[in-house]
C-alpha positions as CSV (number, residue, x, y, z in Angstrom):
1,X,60.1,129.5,107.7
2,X,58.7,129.9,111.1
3,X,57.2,126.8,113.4
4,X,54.3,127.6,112.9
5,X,54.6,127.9,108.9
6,X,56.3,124.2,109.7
7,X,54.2,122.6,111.3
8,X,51.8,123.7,108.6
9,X,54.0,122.4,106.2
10,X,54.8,118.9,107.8
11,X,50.2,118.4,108.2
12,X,50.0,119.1,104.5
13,X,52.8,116.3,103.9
14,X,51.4,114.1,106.2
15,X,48.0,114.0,104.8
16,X,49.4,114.1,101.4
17,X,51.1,110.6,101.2
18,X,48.8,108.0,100.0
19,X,47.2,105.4,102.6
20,X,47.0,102.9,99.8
21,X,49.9,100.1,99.8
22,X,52.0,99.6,96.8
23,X,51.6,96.4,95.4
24,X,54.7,94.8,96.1
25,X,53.2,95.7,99.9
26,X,50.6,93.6,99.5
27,X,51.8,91.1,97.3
28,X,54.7,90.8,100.0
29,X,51.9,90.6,103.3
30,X,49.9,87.8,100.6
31,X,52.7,85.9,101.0
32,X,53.5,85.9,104.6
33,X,50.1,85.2,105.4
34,X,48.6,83.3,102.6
35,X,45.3,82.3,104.6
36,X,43.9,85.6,104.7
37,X,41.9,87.5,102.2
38,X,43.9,89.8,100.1
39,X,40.7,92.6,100.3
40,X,41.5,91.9,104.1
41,X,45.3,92.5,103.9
42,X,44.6,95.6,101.9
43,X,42.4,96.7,104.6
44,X,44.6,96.4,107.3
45,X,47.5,97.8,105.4
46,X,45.7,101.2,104.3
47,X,44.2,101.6,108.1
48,X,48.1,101.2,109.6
49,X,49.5,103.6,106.9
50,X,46.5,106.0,108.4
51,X,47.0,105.3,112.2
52,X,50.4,106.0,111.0
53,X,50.1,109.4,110.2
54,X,47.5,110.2,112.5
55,X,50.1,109.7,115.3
56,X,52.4,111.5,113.4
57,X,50.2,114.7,113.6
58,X,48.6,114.0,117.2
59,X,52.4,114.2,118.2
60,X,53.1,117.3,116.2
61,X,50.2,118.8,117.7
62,X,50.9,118.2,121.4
63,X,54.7,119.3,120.5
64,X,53.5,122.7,118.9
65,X,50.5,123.1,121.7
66,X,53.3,122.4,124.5
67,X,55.4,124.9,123.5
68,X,52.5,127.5,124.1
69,X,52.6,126.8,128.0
70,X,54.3,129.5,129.4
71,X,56.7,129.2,131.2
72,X,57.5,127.1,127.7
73,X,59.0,124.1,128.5
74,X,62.4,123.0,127.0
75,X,62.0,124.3,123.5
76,X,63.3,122.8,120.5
77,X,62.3,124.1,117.2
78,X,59.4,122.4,114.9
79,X,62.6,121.0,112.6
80,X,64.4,119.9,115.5
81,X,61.0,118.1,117.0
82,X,60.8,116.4,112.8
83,X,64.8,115.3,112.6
84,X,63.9,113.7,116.1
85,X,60.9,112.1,114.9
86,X,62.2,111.2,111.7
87,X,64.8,109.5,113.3
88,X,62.7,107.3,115.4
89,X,60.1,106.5,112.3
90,X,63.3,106.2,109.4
91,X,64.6,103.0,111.0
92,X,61.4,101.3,110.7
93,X,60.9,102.0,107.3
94,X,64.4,100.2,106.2
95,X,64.0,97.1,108.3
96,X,61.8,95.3,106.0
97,X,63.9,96.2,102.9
98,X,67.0,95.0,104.7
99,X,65.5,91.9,105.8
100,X,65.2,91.0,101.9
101,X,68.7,91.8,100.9
């Protein structure tokens, strides 16, 4: 695959995963914050899951619009540009899962 059949690729993901929290999210945010509204805590989950991915894409797209600058700048391939990103974003997702080990 090419970048930009990657980059491609990686939107379709993106906007593919759901923006709804699982339920052990939610019942886990209830819990820590028992004072507010669950329809409130639902809220605020699903628009961080989107944020979430928005930036995920407004970064691709500055990477892949970047690399059309000519003289190109220091170029890394799309899957380079997603391991590095994916490093970054993976650490996050484990934290809360080792906290309750």
């Amino acid at each position: 695959m090419n970048d930009d059949a990657r980059t491609v690729r990686i939107k379709e993901e993106i906007f593919r995963l759901s923006s709804e929290p699982d339920e052990a999210t939610k019942r886990s945010m209830q819990e820590k914050f028992p004072d507010v509204p669950a329809a409130d805590l639902a809220t605020d989950l699903t628009r961080g899951l989107d944020d979430a991915k928005n930036e995920i894409w407004g970064d691709l797209y500055a990477y892949a619009h970047k690399c059309c600058e000519y003289p190109p700048p220091d170029h890394i391939s799309v899957t380079q540009w997603w391991r590095n990103k994916r490093s970054h974003i993976e650490p996050l997702l484990t934290k809360p899962q080792a906290a309750n080990s």
